[in-house]
Legacy VTK file of the C-alpha trace (Angstrom):
# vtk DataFile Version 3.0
C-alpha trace
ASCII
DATASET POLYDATA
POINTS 67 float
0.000 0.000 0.000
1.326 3.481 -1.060
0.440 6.818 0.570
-1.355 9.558 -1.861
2.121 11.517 -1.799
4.118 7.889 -2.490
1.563 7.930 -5.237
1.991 11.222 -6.279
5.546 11.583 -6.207
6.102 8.247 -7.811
4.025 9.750 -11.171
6.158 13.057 -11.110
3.181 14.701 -10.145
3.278 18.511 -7.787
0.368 19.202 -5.720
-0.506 21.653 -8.361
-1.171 19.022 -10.630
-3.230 16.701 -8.885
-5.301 19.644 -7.328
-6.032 20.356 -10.917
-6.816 16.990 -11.899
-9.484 16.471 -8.938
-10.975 19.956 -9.581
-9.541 21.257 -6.201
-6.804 23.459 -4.706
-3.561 22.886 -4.181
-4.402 23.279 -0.330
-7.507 20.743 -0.031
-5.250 18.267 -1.714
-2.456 18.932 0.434
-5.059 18.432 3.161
-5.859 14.693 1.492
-2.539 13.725 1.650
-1.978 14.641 4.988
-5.290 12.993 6.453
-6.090 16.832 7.667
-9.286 16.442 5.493
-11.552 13.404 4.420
-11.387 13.243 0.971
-14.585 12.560 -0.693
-15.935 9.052 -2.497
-16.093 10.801 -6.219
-12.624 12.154 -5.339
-11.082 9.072 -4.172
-12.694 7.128 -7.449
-11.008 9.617 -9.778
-7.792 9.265 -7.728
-7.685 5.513 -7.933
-8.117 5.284 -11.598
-5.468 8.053 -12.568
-2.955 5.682 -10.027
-4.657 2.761 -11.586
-5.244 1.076 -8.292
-7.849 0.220 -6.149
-9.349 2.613 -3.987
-9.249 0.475 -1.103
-5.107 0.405 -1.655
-4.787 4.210 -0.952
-7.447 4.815 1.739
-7.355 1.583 4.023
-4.773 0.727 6.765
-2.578 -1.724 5.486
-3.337 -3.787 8.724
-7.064 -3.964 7.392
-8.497 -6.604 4.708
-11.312 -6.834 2.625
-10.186 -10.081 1.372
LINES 1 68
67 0 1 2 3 4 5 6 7 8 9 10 11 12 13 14 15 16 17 18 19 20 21 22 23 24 25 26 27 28 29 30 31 32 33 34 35 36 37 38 39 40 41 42 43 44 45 46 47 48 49 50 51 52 53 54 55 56 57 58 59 60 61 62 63 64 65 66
């Protein structure tokens, strides 16, 4: 399991970037990464398909199983 900013960094991606890609500011998504702020389902759908992995691989605990 990767973090949002593992995620993020590994594409070459800046915050600027992936604000604009989710339709946010730099900020909020900042916030996201950081866990300061929860980040919405539509968000974390369009997040998991630019990463190409499951949503459930960002946002769970790696400790916690769905399978």
């Amino acid at each position: 399991m990767k973090t949002l900013k593992e995620l993020r960094t590994d594409h070459r991606m800046t915050l600027d970037e992936m604000a604009e890609l989710i339709g946010t500011t730099k900020t909020a998504y900042f916030y996201y990464e950081n866990g300061s702020r929860k980040v919405p389902a539509e968000v974390a759908h369009t997040l998991s398909k630019f990463f190409n992995v499951e949503v459930e691989d960002i946002f769970l605990p790696s400790t916690f199983s769905l399978r």
